[in-house]
C-alpha positions in Angstrom: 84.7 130.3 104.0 87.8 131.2 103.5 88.8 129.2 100.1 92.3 129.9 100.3 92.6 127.4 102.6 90.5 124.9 101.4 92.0 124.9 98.1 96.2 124.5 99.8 94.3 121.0 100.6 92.8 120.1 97.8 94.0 118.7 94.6 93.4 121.3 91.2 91.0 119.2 88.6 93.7 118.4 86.4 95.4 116.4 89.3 91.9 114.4 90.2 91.3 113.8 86.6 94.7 112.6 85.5 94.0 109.8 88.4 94.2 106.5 86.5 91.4 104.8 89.2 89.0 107.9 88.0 89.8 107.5 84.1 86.0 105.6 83.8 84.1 108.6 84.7 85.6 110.4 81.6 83.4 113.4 80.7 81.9 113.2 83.8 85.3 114.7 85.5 84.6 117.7 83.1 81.5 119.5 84.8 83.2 122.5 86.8 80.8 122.0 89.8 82.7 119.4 90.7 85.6 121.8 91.7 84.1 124.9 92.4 84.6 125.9 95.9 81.0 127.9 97.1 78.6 127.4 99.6 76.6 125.0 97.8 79.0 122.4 96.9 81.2 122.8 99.8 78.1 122.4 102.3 77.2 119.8 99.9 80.6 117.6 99.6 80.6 117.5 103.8 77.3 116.0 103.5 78.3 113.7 101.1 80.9 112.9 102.8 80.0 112.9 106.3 77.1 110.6 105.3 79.0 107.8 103.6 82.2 107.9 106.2 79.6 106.9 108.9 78.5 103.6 106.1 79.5 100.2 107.4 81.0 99.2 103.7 84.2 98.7 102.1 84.6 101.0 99.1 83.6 104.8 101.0 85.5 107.1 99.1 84.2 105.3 95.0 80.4 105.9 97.2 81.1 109.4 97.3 83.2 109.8 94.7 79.4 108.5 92.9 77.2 110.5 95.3 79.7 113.9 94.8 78.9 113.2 90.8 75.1 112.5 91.8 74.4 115.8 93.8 77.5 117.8 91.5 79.1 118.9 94.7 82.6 119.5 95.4 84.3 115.9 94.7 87.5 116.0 96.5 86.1 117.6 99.3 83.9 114.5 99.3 86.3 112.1 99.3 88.9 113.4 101.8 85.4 113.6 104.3 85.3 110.0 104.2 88.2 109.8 106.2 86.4 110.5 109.5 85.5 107.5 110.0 89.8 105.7 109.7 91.1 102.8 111.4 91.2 105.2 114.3 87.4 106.2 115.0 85.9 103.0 113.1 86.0 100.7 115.9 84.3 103.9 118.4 81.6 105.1 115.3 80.9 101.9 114.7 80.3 100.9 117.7 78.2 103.3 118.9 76.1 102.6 115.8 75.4 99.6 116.2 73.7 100.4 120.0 72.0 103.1 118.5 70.6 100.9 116.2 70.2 98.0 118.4 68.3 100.3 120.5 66.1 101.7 117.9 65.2 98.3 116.7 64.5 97.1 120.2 66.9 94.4 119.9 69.4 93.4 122.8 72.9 94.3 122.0 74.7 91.2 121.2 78.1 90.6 123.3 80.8 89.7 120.9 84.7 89.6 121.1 86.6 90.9 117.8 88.9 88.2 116.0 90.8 89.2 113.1 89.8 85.8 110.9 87.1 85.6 108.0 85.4 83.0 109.8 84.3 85.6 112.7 83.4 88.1 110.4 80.9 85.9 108.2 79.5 84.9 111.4 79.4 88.1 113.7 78.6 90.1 110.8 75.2 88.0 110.2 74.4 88.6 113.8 74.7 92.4 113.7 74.3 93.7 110.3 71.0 94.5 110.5 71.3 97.1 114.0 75.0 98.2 112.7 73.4 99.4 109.4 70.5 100.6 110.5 72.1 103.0 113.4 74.6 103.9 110.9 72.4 105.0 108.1 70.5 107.1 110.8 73.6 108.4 111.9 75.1 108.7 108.7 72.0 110.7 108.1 71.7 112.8 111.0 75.5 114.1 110.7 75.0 114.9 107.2 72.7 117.3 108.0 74.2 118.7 111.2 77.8 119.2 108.6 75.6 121.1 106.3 73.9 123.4 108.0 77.0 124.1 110.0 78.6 124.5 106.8 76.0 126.7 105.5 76.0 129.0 108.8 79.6 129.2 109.1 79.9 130.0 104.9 77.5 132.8 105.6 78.8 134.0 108.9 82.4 134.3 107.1 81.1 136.3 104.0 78.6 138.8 107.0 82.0 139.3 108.6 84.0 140.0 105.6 81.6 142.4 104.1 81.3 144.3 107.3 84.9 144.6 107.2 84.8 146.0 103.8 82.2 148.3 104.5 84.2 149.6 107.5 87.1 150.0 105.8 85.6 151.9 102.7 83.9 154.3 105.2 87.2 155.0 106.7 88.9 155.7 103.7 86.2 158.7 103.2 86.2 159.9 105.9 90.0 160.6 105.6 
């Protein structure tokens, strides 16, 4: 993978750490695995953070902020792959979770009409929580492992390719 890129869009350590929300983790922030940008942390960190974007819970990015420190994968990377699931894609992610779940559990999907009041979500919520976190968790789980493996093909395809480049180019320069 080409880390050039992934490092313009990623903060250096010294920016994460001098966050004042992070400043509880203290030594933690100090173990370089957290930063390093290889095929292990970076397939890592999209699991990470596939996994917890598709979590029906408030407080996504401090769960894989924890989960990054857990598995000592690429935190930022973690973080910013929470952001899949935005005000954008919630409502369709969660949605679809919550059938998937529904139909897992053999449950009938519940009709329901969104209100933006705290009344309709302590009610609603108690009717679907169970479906919406189940599908989600299988989900969750499911796309976690789709990210990594994708990211550990594509990690390897790049460094095939760029070794048979070099190759090809040092047998050139031989030959001339």
């Amino acid at each position: 993978m080409p880390k050039s890129i992934i490092r313009r869009w990623l903060p250096t350590p010294e920016q994460v750490r001098a966050k004042s929300g992070l400043k509880f983790l203290g030594a933690l922030l100090h173990d370089p695995n957290l930063f390093h940008l290889n095929r292990h942390s970076v397939s890592t960190a999209f699991a990470v953070g596939v996994f917890t974007g598709f979590l029906p819970l408030p407080g996504q990015m401090i769960i894989a902020a924890l989960l990054a420190l857990w598995f000592r994968c690429n935190l930022p990377l973690s973080m910013i792959l929470v952001w899949i699931s935005n005000p954008v894609t919630m409502p369709a992610i969660f949605y679809s979770t919550y059938k998937l779940g529904a139909w897992l559990l053999g449950t009938p999907p519940l009709g329901f009409r969104f209100e933006l009041s705290w009344e309709w979500l302590t009610e609603e919520v108690g009717r679907i929580w169970l479906p919406l976190f189940f599908g989600s968790l299988l989900a969750g789980i499911f796309f976690a492992a789709v990210s990594y493996f994708a990211m550990q093909a594509l990690w390897r395809w790049h460094v095939v390719k760029r070794w048979k480049l070099r190759i090809a180019k040092r047998s050139m320069i031989h030959y001339q």
